[in-house]
C-alpha positions in Angstrom: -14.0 9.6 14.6 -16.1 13.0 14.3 -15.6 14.3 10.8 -13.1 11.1 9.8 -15.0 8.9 7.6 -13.4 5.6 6.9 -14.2 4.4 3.1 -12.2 2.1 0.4 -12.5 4.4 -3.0 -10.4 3.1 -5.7 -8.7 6.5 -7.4 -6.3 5.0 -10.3 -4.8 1.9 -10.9 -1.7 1.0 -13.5 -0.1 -2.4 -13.6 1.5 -2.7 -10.5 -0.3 -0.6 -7.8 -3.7 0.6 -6.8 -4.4 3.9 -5.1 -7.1 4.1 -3.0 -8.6 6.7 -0.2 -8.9 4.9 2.9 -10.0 7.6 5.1 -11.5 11.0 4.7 -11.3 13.5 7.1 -14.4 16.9 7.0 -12.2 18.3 10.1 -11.3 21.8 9.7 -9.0 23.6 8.9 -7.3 20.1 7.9 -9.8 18.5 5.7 -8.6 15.9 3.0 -7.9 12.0 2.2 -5.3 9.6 2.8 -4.5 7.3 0.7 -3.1 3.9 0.5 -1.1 2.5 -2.5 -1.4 -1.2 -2.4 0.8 -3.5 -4.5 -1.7 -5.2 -7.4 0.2 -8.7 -7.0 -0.1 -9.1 -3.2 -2.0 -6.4 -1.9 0.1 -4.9 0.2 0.7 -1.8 1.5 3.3 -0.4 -0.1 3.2 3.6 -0.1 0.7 6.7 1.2 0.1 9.9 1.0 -2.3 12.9 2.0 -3.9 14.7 -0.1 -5.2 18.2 1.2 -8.9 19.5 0.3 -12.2 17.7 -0.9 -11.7 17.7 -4.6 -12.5 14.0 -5.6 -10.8 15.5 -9.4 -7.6 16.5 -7.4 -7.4 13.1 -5.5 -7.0 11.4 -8.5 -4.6 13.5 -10.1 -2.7 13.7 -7.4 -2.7 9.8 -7.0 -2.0 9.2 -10.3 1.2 11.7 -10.3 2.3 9.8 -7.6 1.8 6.0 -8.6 3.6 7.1 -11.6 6.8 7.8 -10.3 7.3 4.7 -8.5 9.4 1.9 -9.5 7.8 -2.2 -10.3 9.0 -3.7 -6.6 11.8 -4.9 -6.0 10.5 -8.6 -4.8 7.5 -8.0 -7.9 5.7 -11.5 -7.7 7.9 -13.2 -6.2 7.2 -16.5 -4.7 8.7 -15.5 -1.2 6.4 -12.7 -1.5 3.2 -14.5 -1.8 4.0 -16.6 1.1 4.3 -13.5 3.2 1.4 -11.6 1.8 -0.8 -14.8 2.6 0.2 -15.4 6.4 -0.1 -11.8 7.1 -3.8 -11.6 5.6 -4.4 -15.0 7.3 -3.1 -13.3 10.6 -5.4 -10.5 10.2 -9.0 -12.6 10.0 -7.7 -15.5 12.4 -7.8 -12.3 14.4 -10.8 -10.9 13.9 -12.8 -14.6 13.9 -11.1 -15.2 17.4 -12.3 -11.9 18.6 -15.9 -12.2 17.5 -16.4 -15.8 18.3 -18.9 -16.3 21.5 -19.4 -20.6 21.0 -17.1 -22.9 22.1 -17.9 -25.0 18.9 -17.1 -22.1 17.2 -13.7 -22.2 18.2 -13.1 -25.6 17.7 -14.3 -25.1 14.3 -12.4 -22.0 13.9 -8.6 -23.2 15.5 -9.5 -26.5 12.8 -9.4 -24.0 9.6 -6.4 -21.8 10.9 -4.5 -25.3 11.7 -5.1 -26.2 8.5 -4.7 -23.3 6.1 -1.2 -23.2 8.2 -0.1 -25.9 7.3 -1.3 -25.5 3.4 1.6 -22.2 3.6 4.3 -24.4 5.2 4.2 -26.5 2.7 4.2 -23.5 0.0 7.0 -22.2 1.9 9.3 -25.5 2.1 8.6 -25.8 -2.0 10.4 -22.1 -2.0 13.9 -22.7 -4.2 16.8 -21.8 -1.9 16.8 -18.3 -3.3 13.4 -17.5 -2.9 13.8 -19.3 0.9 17.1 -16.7 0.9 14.6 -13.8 0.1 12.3 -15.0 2.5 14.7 -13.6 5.3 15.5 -10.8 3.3 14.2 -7.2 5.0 13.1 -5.2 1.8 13.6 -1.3 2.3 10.0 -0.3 1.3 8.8 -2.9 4.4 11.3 -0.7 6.9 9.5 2.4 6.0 5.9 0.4 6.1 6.5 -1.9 9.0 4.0 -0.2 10.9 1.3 -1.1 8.6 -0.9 -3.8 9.7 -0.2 -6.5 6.9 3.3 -5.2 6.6 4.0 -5.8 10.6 2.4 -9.2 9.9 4.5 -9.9 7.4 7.8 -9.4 9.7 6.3 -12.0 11.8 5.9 -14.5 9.1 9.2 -15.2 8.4 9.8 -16.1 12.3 6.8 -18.3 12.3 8.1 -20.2 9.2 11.9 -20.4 9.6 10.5 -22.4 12.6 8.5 -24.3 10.3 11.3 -25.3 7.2 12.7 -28.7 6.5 16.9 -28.2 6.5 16.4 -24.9 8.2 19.9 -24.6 9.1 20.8 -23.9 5.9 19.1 -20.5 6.4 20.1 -19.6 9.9 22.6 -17.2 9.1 20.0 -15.4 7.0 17.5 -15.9 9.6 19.4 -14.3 11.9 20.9 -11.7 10.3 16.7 -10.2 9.2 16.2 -11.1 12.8 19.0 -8.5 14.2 18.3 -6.0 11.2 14.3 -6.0 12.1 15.4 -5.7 16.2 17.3 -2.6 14.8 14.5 -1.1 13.2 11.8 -1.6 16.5 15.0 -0.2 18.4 15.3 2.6 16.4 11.5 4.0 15.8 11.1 3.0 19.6 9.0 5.6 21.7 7.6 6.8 18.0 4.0 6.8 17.8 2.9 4.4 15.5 0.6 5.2 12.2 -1.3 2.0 12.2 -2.8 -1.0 13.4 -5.2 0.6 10.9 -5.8 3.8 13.7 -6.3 5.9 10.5 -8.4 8.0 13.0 -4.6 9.8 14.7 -3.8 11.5 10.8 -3.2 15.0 10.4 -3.9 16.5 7.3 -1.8 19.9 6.8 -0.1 21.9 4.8 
């Protein structure tokens, strides 16, 4: 990454998100930090920003101008939520443990715990009141702009995964399928763009 340093600073908090600098970049004549505002009930991804120059003071006031001006979310601890939040950080280390793993008893062991922890969110997920299971395969604006986020992108997934997964899930197919054509329209749309993510922090631009 030459002069792109990957850290996790915590800049300013409130009651609802968390700012914090997830890569700095010393590369000039674009030197500066991006920063990721994560939701404090789920920790997501929910917004980021750039912030040009190297003045730690300026981060945070600059972080703090913009958390302020954000509204609570829309799906703010909602049950629904949490079910999605949890899959898609479940998603991400299941990944990472497969990659690492280099014993075949390891991945016995391994495949047991994700079987298991799996099932532990279908059952959170069939509990869901028909609302919440409504919301569930509702596509919230802020994930259209985030999608390529690495927990977000997750999070699109989860609702496939568990829609296959509910008791009664007829009920919901017209739902399911409707957040099914609506997130096909998205991936149409931003098709051929580069994405931001899968954490590749290393590809931002800082400029004015």
């Amino acid at each position: 990454m030459g002069n792109r340093k990957r850290v996790n600073i915590s800049l300013i908090k409130n009651s609802y998100f968390d700012a914090r600098v997830i890569l700095i970049d010393q590369t000039e004549p674009y030197t500066g930090a991006f920063v990721v505002i994560f939701r404090r009930d789920t920790n997501e991804t929910y917004k980021t920003l750039c912030i040009n120059g190297l003045d730690q003071n300026k981060w945070v006031n600059e972080a703090k101008k913009f958390i302020m001006q954000l509204n609570i979310p829309i799906d703010w601890k909602r049950p629904h939520r949490y079910c999605i939040a949890i899959f898609a950080k479940r998603t991400i280390i299941e990944s990472s443990f497969l990659v690492n793993i280099n014993r075949e008893s390891d991945t016995r062991q391994i495949l047991h715990g994700i079987t298991a922890s799996r099932c532990v969110l279908i059952k959170k997920a069939n509990k869901l009141s028909f609302e919440e299971k409504i919301q569930l395969f509702t596509l919230k604006d802020w994930e259209k702009k985030q999608y390529s986020y690495e927990d977000i992108y997750h999070g699109l997934y989860a609702r496939k995964y568990l829609y296959k997964r509910l008791y009664h899930r007829e009920k919901f197919k017209k739902y399911y399928l409707e957040f099914d054509k609506q997130l096909q329209d998205l991936f149409d749309r931003d098709l051929g763009n580069k994405e931001m993510s899968d954490i590749l922090y290393s590809e931002l631009i800082f400029s004015d």
